[in-house]
N, C-alpha and C positions, 0 to 999 in steps of 0.2 A: 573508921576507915579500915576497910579491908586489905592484908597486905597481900603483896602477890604471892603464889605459890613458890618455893624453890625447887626445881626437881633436881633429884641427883642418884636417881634410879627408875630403870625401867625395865617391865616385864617383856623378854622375847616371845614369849608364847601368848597371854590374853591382852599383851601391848597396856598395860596398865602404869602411872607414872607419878610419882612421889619423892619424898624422901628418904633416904639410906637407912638403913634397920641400925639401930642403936649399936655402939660395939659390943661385941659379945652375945648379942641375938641371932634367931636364926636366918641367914640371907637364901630367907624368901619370899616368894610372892605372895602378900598378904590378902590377895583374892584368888589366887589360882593353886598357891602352894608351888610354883614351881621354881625349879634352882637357878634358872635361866634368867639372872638379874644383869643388869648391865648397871655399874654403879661409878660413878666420878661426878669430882665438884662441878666440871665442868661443860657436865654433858648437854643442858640447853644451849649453850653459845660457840661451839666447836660446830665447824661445814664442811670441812676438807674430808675428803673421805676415798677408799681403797677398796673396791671388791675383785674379789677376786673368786673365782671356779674351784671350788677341791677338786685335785685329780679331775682333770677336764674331762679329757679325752678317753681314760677308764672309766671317769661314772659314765661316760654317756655308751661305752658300752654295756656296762655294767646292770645300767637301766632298763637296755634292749634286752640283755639275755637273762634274767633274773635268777635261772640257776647258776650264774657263779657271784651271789651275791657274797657268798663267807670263801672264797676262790681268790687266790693274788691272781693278779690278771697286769700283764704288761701288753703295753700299745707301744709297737715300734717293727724295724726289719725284722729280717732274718738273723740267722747267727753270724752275720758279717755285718750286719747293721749296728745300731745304737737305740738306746730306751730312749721314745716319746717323751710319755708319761707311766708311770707306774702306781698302781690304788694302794690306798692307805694299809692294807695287808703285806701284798708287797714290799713293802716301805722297811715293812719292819724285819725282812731279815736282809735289808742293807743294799736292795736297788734302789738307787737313782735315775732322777733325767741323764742323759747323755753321758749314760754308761754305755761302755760295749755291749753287745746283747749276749756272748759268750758268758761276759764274767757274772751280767746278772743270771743267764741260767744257771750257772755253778752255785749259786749264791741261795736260789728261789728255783730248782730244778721242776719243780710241780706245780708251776705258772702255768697259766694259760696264754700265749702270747695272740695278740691281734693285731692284723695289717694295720695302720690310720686309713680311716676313711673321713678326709678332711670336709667332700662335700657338708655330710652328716654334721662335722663339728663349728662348720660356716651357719650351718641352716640354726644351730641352738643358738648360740653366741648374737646371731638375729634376733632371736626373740628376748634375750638377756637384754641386750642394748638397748632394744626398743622401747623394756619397760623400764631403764634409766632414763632414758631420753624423755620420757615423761613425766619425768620428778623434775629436771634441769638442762637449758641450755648447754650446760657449760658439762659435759658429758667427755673425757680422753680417753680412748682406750688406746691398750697400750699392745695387745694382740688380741688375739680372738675371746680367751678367758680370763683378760683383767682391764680395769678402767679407773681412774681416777674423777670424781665429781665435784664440783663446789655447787655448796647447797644454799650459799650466803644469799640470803635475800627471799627464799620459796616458801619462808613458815606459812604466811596467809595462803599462797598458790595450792600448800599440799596439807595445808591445814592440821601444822605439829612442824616443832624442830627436827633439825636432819635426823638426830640420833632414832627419835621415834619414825620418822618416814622410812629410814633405810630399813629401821628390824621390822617394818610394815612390809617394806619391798624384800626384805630377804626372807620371809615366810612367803610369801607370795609367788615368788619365784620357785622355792623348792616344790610348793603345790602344784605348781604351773607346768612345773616340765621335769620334774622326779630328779632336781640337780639339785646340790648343796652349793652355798656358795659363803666366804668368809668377807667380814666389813673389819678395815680401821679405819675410827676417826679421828681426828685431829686437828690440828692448827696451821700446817701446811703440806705440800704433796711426801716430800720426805717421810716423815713422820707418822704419817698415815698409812703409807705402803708400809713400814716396819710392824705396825699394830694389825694388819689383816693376817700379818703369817702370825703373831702370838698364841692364838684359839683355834687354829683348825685341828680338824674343818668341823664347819658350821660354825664358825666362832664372830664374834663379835666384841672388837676391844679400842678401849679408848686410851690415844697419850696424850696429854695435857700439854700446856707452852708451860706450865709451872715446874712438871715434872721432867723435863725432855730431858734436862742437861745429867741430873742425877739417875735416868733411867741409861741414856748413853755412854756415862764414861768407861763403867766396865768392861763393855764390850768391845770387841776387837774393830779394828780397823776395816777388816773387809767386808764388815756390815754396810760403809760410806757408799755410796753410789760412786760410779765410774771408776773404782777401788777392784780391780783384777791381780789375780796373783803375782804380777810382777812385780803391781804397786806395793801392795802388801810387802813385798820381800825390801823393795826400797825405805818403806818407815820402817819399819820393822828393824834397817837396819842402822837409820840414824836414830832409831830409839825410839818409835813410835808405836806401840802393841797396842794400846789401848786407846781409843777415842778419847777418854778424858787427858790423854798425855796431849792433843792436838791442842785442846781447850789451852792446860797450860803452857805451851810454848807461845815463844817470840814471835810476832808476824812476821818481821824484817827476816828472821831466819826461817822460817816456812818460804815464804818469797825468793829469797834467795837458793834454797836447795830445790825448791818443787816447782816455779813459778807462781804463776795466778791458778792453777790448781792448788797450791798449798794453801793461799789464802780462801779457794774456797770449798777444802775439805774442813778448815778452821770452823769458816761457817756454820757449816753442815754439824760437825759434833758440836756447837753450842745449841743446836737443834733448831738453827735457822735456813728458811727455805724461799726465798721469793719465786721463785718457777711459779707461773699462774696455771692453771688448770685451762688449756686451750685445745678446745676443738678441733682447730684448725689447723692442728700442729705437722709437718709435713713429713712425709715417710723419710727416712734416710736411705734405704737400700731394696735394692729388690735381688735375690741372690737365691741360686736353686744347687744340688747337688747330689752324689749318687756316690754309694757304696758297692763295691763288688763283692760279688760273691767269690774269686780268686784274685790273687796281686796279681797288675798288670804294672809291662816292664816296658815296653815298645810304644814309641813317639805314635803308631799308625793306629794299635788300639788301644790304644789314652785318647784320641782325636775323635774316635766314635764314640766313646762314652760324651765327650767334652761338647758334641754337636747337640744334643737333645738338652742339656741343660745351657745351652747359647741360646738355641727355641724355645723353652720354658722362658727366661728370663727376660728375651726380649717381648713373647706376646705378654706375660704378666705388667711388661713398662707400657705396651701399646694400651693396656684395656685401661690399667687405669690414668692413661694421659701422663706419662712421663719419661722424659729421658735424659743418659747422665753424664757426664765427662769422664768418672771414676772407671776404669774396669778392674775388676778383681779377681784374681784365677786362686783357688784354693786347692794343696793336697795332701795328706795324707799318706805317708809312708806304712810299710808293713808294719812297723814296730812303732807306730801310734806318734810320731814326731810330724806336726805339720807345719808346712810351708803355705806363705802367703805372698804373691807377691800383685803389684798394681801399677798401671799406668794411667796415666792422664790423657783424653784426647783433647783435639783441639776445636772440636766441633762434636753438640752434643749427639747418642745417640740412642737409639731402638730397634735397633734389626741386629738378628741374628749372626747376620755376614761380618758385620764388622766386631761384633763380641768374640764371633770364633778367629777371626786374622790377629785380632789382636791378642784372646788367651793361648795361639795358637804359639804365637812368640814366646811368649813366659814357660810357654810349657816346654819348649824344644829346649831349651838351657837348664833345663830341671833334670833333662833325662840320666838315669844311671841307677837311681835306686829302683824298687818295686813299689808299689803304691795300692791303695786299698781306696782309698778316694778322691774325687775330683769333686770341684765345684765352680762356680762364678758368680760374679755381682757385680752389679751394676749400681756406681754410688754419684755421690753429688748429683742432688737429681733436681731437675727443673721443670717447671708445668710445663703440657703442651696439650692443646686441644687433642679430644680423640681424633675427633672429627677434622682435625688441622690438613689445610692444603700442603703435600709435602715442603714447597719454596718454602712458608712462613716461617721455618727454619733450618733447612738443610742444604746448604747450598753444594753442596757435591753431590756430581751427577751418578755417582754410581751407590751411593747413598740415598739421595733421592729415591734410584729406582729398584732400588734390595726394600725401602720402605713400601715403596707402592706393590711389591711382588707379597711381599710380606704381610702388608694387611689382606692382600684378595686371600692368601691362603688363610687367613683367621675366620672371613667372614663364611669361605667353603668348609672351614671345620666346626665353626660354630652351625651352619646349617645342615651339615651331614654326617656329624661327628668327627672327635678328634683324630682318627686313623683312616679317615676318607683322604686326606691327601697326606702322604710320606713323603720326606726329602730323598735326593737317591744314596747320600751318606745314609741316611739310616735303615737304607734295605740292603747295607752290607751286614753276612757275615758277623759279628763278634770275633776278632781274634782274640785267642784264648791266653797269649800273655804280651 
């Protein structure tokens, strides 16, 4: 009787699949020679998996212009704006995403900065998905440049375990549209998204359910999902730095200090995950915003800025059929302190009119400082036909009819372009503070 194969390594590059090189051999590919091995016990039986896009938004310029291939190249505003995304050159002398764009030019003065041009990075991210989507159902992305997959169940469909389909799909991909992109796999969605940032880019890395808990304790706390620098500062201060300090503490006392977040960041650092990988999962916010080029300090041009991102955010709820109770006014003071404040309506909504009455309020009690940015959002959101008769749910009449005004102007801008019909707010003027 023949026994099965065990695999516990696999070629990225001629996709070849075997056993681990003995210790102390050399880890390579015993048909290709290449270094490009991907090795763990448990690489046939892991489906959870995390790709993600290097530097999205830079390769895909990067790609167009090929003379700034060896060039830092930032995607983001002006010098009043904030870094997009920043390419792996860049990177290295210390820009970040959603730095100011000031301190990364000080930083990387001989960057090349480039507008976003989001259509361009909609149209990739399409053909990314789509060759997911034919590996598995069960396909989430999470923005434009990352997706989590479960691949349980497709070995006969794609003919190979996930590990070999994906480093099938992620050569594929980079041939396909000159992008790099990063996979982890794993045991659950957690643990997967942590092993896609291990190897970039291009990388591909496996963490084990064997291995999770001894790969997490060391590392800090702010690694935990839903773990923002507040949180941070609160374990931190009842003594929590390190994820394996979560593992050994009391449930009763995580409970009691954190709530049911304590017990299920507990979870989380034993490197337990139940979140299933769902498709269907539902946006949380749709929210738009704008940077100035100088502080503004006056309630009447803070109100012009605040009208085109009330229009942005409500046509973005109309198109794709939703709208929300939550409204959100976000801003940004000169000296980088920002304010958030939200209200609740009592009927949900999507038009313009009532996002600007209502950020219109938050903002008037805000006045006094200068300000460098506004924003809005639109949260708690709930289906609604695109195509929905305004009654099916809007029982207010002036609501109603800001909805019915409001799609005719979508369908006149969608057929004539965006600047075929102007509001008369936005053919004022700019006051300049």
């Amino acid at each position: 009787m023949i026994e099965p194969r065990t695999v516990t390594a696999l070629c990225r590059d001629c996709l070849w699949t075997g056993g681990a090189p003995r210790p102390g051999a050399v880890r390579r590919c015993p048909v290709c020679a290449s270094p490009r091995l991907v090795i763990h016990a448990e690489l046939e039986t892991l489906a959870i998996a995390h790709l993600d896009c290097d530097a999205f938004y830079a390769s895909v310029e990067k790609r167009d212009r090929p003379e700034l291939a060896n060039t830092p190249v930032i995607v983001g505003g002006g010098r009043r704006g904030v870094v997009t995304t920043a390419c792996y050159i860049a990177r290295t002398f210390g820009v970040r995403s959603a730095m100011p764009m000031f301190k990364a030019l000080k930083a990387c003065p001989h960057a090349v900065v480039i507008k976003p041009d989001f259509a361009k990075y909609k149209a990739e991210s399409r053909r990314i998905m789509a060759k997911l989507a034919a590996l598995t159902p069960l396909v989430q992305p999470l923005s434009l440049d990352e997706a989590w997959l479960d691949m349980s169940g497709t070995q006969r469909l794609n003919g190979g375990s996930a590990a070999l389909v994906l480093a099938r799909a992620q050569g594929e991909i980079e041939r396909e549209t000159g992008l790099g992109v990063s996979i982890g796999l794993s045991c659950n969605k957690f643990l997967a998204k942590i092993a896609s940032d291990l190897d970039k880019p291009r990388g591909f890395a496996v963490i084990g359910a064997e291995e999770a808990q001894s790969f997490l304790a060391p590392r800090p706390v702010g690694l935990l999902p839903g773990v923002g620098p507040a949180m941070v500062k609160r374990l931190e201060t009842a003594g929590y730095r390190r994820i394996g300090d979560l593992v050994r503490a009391d449930a009763k006392t995580l409970a009691r200090t954190f709530g049911a977040q304590g017990l299920s960041l507990a979870a989380l650092a034993r490197g337990e995950d139940r979140r299933p990988v769902d498709p269907d999962r539902a946006r949380k916010s749709v929210s738009a915003e704008v940077t100035f080029d100088e502080d503004l300090t006056t309630l009447d041009a803070l109100e012009d800025r605040l009208w085109p991102c009330c229009e942005k955010v409500a046509a973005r709820a109309r198109a794709e059929g939703v709208a929300g109770r939550g409204v959100v006014l976000k801003l940004k003071t000169g000296d980088f302190h920002q304010i958030t404040r939200r209200r609740t309506l009592e009927t949900p909504t999507q038009t313009a009119k009532t996002l600007f009455a209502t950020t219109r309020e938050l903002l008037a009690a805000e006045i006094g400082p200068s300000f460098r940015l506004i924003g809005v959002g639109l949260a708690e959101l709930i289906e609604v036909a695109v195509d929905a008769p305004p009654d099916d749910l809007f029982s207010d009449g002036g609501e109603t009819r800001a909805r019915t005004t409001e799609r005719t102007l979508d369908a006149l801008r969608a057929r004539f372009g965006p600047s075929a019909v102007v509001s008369g707010r936005n053919l004022k003027p700019h006051s300049p503070s």
